[in-house]
Structures are given as structure tokens and as C-alpha cells.
C-alpha positions in Angstrom: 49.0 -20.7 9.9 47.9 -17.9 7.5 48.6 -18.8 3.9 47.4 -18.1 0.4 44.7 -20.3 -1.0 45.7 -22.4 -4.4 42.5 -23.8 -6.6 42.7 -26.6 -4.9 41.6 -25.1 -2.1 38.0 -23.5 -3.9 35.9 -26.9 -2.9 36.6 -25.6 1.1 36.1 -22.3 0.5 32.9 -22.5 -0.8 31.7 -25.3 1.7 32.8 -22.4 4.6 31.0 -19.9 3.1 28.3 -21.6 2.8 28.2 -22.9 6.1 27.7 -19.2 7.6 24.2 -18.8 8.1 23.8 -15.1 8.4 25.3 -15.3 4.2 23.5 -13.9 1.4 25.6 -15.7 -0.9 24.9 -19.4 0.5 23.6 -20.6 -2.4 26.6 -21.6 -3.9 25.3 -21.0 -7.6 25.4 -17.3 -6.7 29.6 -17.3 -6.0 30.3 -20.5 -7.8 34.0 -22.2 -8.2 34.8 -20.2 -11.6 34.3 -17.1 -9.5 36.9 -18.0 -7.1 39.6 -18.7 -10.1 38.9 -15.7 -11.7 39.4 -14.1 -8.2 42.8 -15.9 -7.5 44.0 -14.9 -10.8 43.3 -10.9 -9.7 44.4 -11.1 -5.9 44.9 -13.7 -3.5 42.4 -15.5 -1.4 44.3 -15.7 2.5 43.9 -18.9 3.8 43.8 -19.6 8.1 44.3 -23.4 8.7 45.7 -25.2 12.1 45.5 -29.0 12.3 42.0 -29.4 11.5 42.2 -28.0 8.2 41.0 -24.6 6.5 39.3 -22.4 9.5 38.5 -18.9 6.9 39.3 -16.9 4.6 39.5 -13.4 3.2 40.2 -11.7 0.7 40.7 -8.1 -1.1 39.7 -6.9 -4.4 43.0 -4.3 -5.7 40.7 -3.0 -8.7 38.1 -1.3 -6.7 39.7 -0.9 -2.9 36.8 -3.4 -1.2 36.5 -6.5 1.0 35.6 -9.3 -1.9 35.3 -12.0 1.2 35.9 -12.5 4.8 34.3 -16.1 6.1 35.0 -18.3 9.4 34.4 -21.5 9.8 31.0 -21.4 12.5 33.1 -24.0 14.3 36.1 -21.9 14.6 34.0 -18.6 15.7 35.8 -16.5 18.7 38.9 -17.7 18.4 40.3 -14.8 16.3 40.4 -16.2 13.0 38.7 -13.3 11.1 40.6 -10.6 13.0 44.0 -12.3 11.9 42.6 -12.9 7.9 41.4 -9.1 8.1 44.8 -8.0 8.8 46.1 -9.5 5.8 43.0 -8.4 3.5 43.6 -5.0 4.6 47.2 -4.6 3.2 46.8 -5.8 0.2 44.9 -2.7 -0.4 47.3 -0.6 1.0 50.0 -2.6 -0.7 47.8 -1.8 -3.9 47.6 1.9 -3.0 44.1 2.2 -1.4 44.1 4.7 1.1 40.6 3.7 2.8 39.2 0.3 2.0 35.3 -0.3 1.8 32.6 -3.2 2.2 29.1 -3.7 3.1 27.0 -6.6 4.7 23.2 -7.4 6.1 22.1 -5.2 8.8 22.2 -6.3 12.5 24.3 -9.3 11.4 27.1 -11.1 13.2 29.0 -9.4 10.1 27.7 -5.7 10.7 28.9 -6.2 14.7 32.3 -7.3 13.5 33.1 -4.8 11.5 31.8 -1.7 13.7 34.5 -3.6 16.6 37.0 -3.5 14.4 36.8 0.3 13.7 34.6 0.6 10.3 32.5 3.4 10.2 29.0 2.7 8.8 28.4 5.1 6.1 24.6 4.5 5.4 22.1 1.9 3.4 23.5 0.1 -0.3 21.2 0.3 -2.8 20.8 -3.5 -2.4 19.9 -2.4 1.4 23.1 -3.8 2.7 24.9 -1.4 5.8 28.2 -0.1 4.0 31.1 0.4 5.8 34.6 1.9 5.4 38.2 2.4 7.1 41.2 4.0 6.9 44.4 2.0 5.8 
């Protein structure tokens, strides 16, 4: 089931996201709970959860057209989670009236293979040395 998250919900985001090992953002002083709020207050946070609780999440920023978030679970990996939270992501933006939608992660990562499978096109180095991509909406 795909639904939107609720503050309640922040504690299990941030204990996914951290979880990811190929993250930047682990350290959960660098995206901390009051981030998340002011986040949910902007746009919403999708949630994917069966039976064994909160599997991933995503989530679009409307203000600038990007990807803010998009975690699984490592123990929910393959199974299409991020595919299905990517979908919904995605149209916010376009519901928001982004025409092409933008993101960037680590190099060679997990991340970085996702999105090129998905049909991003890398459009070169971040100043912070991250690979950006974008796609069409």
C-alpha cells in the first residue's frame, strides 16, 4: 500500500534512510526530524508499507522541480518498492507544473544504476561531485 507519510511517521523514515549504506546523509544530524516536518508542510512524503510495516519512501520538492528523497528499506531491496514510490514522486512535479524533474546522487552507487534503468539521463558532475541526473515528465 502506497500512502502519504503523517509526522508520526518521521522516527521510520529516518531509521530507513539511515539504514542505506551507500547514503551521504546517514548521519541523521545532517537530515534531522525538523527537516522532515518542514518538508511535509511543503509536499508530501509517499509512504510504501505491507504488513511488515514502512518499506520506503520518496518524495518531491514542488518549489524547485527535484527528487528531495527516494529510500528502501535494504530488506525490502528488489522487490519494486522504489520503482512504485518513483511513480508517485514524479507527478507531483508534474501535478506542480514541472516539465522535466532533476536529482543527483554518488557516483557508481546502487542509486546512480537505478536511476540510469529507469530512464534519467546523467547530465555531468555537481559541484559537491555528485552525478546529476534529469527526466522528462
Amino acid at each position: 500500500m502506497i500512502r502519504t507519510a503523517t509526522n508520526a511517521d518521521i522516527p521510520e523514515l529516518m531509521r530507513i534512510r539511515a539504514a542505506v549504506q551507500e547514503n551521504r546523509l546517514r548521519d541523521p544530524s545532517r537530515v534531522p526530524a525538523s527537516a522532515y516536518q518542514a518538508f511535509l508542510a511543503v509536499s508530501p512524503i509517499w509512504l510504501f508499507e505491507d504488513e511488515g510495516g514502512i518499506r520506503g519512501f520518496a518524495a518531491a520538492d514542488p518549489r524547485d522541480g527535484s527528487i528531495w528523497a527516494l529510500f528502501t528499506d535494504p530488506a525490502a531491496e528488489g522487490r519494486g518498492v522504489g520503482k512504485a514510490l518513483l511513480s508517485y514522486a514524479l507527478n507531483d512535479l508534474k501535478q506542480a507544473g514541472w516539465e522535466q524533474a532533476h536529482l543527483s546522487t554518488d557516483c557508481g552507487t546502487r542509486a546512480d544504476r537505478f536511476y540510469r534503468a529507469q530512464g534519467w539521463a546523467p547530465t555531468g558532475l555537481t559541484e559537491g561531485g555528485e552525478q546529476g541526473f534529469v527526466r522528462a515528465l
